[in-house]
Kinemage of the C-alpha trace (Angstrom):
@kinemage 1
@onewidth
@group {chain A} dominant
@subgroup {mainchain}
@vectorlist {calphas} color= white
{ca unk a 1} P -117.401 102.075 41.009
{ca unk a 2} L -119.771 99.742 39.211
{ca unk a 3} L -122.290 101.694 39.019
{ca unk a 4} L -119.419 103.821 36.954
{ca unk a 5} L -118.464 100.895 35.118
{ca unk a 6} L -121.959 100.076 34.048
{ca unk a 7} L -122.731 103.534 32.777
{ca unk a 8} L -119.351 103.627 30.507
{ca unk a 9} L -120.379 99.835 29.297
{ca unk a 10} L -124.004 101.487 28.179
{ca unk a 11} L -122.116 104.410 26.912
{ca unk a 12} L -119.923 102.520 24.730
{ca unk a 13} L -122.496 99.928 22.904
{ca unk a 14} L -124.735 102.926 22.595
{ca unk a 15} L -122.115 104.948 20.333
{ca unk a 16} L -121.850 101.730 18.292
{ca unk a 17} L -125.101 101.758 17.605
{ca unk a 18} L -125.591 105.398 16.804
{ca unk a 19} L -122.769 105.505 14.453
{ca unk a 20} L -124.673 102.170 12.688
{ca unk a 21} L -127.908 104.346 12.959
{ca unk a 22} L -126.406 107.587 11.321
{ca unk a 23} L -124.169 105.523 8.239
{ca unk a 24} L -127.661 103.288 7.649
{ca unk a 25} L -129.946 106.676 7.703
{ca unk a 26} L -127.337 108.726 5.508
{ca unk a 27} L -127.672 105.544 2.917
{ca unk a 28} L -130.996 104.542 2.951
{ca unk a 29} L -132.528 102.216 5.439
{ca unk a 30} L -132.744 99.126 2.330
{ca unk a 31} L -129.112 99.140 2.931
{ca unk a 32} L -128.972 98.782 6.241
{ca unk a 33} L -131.577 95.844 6.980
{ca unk a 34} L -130.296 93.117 9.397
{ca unk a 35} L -127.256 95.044 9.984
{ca unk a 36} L -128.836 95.012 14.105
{ca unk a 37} L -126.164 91.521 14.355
{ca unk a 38} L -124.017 91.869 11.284
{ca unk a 39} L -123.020 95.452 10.714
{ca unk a 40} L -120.417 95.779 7.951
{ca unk a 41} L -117.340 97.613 8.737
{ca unk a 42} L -117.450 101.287 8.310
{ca unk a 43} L -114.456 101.995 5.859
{ca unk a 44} L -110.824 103.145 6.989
{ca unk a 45} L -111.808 106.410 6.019
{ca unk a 46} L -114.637 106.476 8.035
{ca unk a 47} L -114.155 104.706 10.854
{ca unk a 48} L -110.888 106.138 11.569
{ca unk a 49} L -111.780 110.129 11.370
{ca unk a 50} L -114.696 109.531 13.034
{ca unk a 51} L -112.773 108.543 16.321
{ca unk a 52} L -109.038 108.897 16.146
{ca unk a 53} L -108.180 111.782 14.306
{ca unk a 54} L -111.088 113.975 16.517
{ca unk a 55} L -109.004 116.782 18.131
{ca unk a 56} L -110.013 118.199 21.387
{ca unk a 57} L -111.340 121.907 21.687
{ca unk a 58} L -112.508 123.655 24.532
{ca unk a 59} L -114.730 126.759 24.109
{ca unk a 60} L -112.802 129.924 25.458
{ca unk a 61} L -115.339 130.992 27.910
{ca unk a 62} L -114.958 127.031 29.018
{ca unk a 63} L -119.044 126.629 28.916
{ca unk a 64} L -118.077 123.327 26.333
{ca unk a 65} L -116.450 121.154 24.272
{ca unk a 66} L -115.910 118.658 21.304
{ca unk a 67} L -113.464 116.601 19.286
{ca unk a 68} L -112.877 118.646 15.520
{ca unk a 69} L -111.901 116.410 12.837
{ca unk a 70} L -108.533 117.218 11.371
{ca unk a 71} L -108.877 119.564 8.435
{ca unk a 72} L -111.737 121.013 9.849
{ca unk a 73} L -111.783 124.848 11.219
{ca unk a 74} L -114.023 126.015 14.301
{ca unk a 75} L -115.774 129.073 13.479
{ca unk a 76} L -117.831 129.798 16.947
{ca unk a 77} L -117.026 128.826 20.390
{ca unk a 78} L -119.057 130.194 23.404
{ca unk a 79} L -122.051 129.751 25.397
{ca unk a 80} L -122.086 126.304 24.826
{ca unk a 81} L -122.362 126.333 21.123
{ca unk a 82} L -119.420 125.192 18.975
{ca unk a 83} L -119.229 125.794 15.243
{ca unk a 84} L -117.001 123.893 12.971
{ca unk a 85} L -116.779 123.968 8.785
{ca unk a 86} L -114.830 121.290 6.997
{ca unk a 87} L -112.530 121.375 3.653
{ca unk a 88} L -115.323 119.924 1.157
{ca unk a 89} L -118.522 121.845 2.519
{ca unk a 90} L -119.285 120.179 5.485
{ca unk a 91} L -120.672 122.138 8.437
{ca unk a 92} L -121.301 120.734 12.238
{ca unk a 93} L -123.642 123.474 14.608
{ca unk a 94} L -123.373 121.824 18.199
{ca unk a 95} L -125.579 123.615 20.960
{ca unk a 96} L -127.124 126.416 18.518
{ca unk a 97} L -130.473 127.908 20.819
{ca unk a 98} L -133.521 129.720 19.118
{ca unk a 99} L -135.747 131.048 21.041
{ca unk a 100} L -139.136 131.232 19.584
{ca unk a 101} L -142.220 133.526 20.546
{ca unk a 102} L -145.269 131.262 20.583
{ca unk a 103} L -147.090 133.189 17.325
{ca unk a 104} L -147.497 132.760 13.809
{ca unk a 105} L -144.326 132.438 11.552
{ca unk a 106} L -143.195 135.237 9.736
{ca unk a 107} L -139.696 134.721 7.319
{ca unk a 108} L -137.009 137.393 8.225
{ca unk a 109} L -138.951 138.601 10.915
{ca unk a 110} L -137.396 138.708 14.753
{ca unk a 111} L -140.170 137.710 17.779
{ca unk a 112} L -141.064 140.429 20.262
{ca unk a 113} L -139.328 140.465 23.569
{ca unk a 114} L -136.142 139.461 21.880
{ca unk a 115} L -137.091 136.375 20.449
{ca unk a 116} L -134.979 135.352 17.660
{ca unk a 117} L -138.578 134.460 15.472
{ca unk a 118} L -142.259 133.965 15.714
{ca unk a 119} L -143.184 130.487 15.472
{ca unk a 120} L -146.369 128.513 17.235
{ca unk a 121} L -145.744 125.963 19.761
{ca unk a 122} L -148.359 123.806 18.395
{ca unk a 123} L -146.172 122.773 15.475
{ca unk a 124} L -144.623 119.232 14.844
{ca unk a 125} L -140.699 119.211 15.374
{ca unk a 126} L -140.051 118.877 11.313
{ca unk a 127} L -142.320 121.823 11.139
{ca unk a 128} L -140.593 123.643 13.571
{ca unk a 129} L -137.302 122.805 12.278
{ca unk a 130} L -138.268 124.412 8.532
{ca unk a 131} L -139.215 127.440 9.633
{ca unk a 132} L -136.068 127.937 11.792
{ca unk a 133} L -134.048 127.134 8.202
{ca unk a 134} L -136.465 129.078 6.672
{ca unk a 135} L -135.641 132.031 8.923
{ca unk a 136} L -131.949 131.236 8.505
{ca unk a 137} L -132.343 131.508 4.642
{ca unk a 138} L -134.663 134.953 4.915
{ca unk a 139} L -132.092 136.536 7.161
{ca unk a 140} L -129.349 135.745 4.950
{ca unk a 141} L -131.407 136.907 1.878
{ca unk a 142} L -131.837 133.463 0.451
{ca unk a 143} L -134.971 131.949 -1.178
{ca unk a 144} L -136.561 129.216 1.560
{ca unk a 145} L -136.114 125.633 -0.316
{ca unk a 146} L -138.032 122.869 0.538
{ca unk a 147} L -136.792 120.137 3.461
{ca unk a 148} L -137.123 116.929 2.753
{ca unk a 149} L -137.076 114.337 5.919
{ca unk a 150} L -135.512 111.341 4.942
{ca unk a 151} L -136.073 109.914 8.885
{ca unk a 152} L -137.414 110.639 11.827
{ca unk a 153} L -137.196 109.387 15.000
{ca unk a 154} L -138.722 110.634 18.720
{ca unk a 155} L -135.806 110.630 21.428
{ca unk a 156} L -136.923 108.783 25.020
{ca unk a 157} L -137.646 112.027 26.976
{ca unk a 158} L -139.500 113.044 30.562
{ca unk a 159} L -142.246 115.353 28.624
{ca unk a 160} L -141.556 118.115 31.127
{ca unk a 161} L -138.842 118.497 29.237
{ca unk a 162} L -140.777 119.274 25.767
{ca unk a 163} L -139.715 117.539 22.489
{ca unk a 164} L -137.233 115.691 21.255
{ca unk a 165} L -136.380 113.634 17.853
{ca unk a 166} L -132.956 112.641 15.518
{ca unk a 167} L -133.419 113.252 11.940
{ca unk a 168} L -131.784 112.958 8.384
{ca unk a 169} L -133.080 115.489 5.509
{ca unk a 170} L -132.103 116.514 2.180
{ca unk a 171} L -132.460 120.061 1.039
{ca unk a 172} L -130.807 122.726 -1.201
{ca unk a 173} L -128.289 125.689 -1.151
{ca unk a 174} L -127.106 127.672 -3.672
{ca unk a 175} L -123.631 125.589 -3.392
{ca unk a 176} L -126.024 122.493 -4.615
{ca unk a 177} L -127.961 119.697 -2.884
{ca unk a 178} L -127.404 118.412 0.957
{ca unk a 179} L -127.771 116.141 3.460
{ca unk a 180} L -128.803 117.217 6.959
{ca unk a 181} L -128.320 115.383 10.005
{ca unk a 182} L -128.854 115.952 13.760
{ca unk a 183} L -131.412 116.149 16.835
{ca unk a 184} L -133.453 118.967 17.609
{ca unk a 185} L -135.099 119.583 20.981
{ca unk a 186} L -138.452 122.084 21.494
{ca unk a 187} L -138.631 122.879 25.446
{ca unk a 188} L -142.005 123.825 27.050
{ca unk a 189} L -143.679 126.812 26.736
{ca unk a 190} L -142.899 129.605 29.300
{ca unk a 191} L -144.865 131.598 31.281
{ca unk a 192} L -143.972 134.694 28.958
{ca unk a 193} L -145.140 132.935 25.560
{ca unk a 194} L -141.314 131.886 24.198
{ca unk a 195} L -139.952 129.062 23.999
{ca unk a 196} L -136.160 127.298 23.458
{ca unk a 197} L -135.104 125.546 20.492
{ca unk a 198} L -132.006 123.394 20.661
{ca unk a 199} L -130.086 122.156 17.527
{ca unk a 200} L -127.371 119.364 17.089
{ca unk a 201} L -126.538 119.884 12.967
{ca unk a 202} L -124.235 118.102 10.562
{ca unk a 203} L -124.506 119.133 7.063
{ca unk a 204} L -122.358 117.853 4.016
{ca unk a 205} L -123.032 118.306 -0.151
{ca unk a 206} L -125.259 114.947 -1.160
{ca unk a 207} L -122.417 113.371 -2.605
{ca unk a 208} L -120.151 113.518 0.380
{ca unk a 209} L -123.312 112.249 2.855
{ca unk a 210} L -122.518 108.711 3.665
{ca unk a 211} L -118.606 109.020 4.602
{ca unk a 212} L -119.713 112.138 6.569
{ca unk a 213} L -122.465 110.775 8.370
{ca unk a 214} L -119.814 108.595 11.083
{ca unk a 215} L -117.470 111.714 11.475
{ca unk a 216} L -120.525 114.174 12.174
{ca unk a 217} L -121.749 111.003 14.934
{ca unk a 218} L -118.348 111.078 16.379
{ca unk a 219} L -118.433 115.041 16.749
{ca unk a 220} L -122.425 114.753 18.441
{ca unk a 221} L -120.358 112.209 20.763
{ca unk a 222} L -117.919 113.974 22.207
{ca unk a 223} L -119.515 117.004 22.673
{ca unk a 224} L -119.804 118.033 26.867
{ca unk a 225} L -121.293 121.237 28.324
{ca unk a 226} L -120.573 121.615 32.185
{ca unk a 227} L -123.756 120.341 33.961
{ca unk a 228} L -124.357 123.775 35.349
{ca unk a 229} L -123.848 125.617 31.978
{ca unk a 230} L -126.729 122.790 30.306
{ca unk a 231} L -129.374 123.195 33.291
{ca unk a 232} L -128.935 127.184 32.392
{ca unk a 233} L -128.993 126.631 28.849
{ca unk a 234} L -132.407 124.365 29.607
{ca unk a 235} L -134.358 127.138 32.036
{ca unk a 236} L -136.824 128.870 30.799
{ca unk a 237} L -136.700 131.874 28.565
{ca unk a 238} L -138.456 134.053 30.794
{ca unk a 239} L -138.119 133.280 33.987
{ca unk a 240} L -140.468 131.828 36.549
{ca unk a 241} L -142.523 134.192 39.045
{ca unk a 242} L -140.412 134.222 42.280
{ca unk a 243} L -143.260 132.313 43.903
{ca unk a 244} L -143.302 129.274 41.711
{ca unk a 245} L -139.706 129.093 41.203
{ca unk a 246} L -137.962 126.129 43.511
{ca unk a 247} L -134.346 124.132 43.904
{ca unk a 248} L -131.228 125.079 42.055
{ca unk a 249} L -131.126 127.465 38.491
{ca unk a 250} L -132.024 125.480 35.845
{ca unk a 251} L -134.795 123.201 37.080
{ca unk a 252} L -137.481 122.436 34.674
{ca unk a 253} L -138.620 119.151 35.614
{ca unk a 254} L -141.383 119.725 38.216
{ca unk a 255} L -141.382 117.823 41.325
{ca unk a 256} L -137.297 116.477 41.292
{ca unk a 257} L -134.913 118.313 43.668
{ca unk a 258} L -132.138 120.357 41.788
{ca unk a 259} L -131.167 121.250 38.451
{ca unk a 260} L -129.075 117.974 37.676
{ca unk a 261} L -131.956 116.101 36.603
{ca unk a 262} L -132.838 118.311 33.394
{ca unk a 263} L -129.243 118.362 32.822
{ca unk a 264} L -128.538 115.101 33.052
{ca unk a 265} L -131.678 113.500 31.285
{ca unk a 266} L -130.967 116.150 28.194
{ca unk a 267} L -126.851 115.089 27.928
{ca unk a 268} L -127.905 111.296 28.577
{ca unk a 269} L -130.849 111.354 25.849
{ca unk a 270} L -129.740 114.237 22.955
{ca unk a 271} L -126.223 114.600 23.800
{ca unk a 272} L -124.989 111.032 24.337
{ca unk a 273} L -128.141 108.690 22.461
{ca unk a 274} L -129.330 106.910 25.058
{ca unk a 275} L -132.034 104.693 24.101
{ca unk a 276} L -135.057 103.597 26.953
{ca unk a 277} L -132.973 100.596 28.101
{ca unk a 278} L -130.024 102.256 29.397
{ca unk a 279} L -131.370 105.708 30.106
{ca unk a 280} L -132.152 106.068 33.908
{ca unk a 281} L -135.628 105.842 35.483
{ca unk a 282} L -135.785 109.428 36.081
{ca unk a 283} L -135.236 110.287 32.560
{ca unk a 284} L -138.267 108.273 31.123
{ca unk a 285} L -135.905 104.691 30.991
{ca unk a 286} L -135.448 101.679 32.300
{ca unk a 287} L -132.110 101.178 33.845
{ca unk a 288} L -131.504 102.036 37.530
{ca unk a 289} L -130.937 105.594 38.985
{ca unk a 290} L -127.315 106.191 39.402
């Protein structure tokens, strides 16, 4: 029980904090400076959709779930990815996975194998992330239009677990200009030359950005995928040679028993915001294993 209590204590200042992080990013971090001690109050507007007026919705096929602001319409729910649009333009992806074939990018153009683009693993995470909007716009017959990263920020995570980082960017659509705001994961490279790309994305028109920015947090927050369901989601692509492969489905992290550890370290780092001091030693942090 207190090691239960502790974890909901940690859980609770850390959504504080990210819901500081995302209305100071969305603004511009001049605005934001020693607001560490002395945050101002988000506004009624914002504080209060963010939290109270999320309503719960489980994916049909049960692999997840997340609060939906009222007003707002879910679009996709299944295999762990939930979809939501609001009434002014705003858009929430929870979950989306591309996987990527480890060669050079081509616009509009699928990976072999049944990769959903080319793209090489030696690439930065914004990099990465452009060319999967890039391929979004191609497919849909759109002109690409440059990304602009406002922030950037590396998430605390084991590196056999690949690449993680939080981010706010500005582009364009042909509705006008946006604000983008999320995490995105890369996992490792697999022994058939693909890789996963996990996405977290809030988008709202520029203008709309800094009341959005809490509600989107809120919605990143209360989003859960069944520990089994994540540790599939997080196994490789192509799967392991029968020879190499050990412990439970879903084990990526060389080395630890069972799949629960890539599970938990991706919900506990992406999912929930954990920073190094209350993530758990066998995620990269500092606090005690449960």
């Amino acid at each position: 029980m207190g090691i239960r209590r502790e974890r909901n204590k940690r859980r609770l200042i850390c959504r504080r904090g990210l819901l500081l992080a995302a209305y100071c990013a969305t603004l511009g971090f001049a605005a934001c400076k020693g607001a560490t001690q002395s945050a101002p109050a988000p506004t009624a507007s914002q504080g209060a959709a963010s939290a109270a007026q999320l309503q719960p919705y489980t994916a049909p096929d049960q692999s997840a779930q997340a609060g939906v602001p009222q007003g707002w319409t879910v679009s996709t729910g299944a295999q762990t990815v939930i979809e939501m649009t609001g009434p002014q333009g705003e858009a929430i992806a929870l979950g989306r996975t591309y996987v990527a074939r480890n060669a050079a990018f081509q616009p509009g153009q699928k990976g072999a194998g049944g990769a959903d683009l080319s793209m090489p693993y030696s690439a930065n995470l914004e990099q990465k992330f452009v060319m999967i909007w890039d391929q979004g716009a191609a497919l849909a017959g759109q002109p690409a239009q440059p990304v602009t990263f406002n922030s950037a920020t590396p998430i605390q995570m084991p590196a056999a677990l690949g690449q993680c980082g939080r981010f706010v960017a500005s582009t364009t659509l042909p509705s006008g200009p946006i604000k983008l705001m999320g995490a995105f994961c890369s996992l490792p490279l697999d022994s058939g030359g693909t890789y996963k790309n996990i996405v977290l994305l809030a988008q709202a028109p520029a203008n709309l950005a800094a009341q959005e920015a809490p509600i989107a947090q809120a919605v990143f927050s209360s989003y859960k995928v069944p520990q089994a369901m994540l540790a599939k989601k997080l196994a490789p692509f192509t799967a392991a040679p029968k020879a190499a492969a050990s412990g439970a489905v879903g084990s990526i992290i060389p080395g630890l028993a069972g799949s629960n550890v890539s599970a938990t370290c991706f919900d506990e780092s992406v999912i929930r915001g954990y920073g190094p001091n209350q993530l758990p030693q066998e995620c990269g942090g500092k606090a005690p294993n449960p």
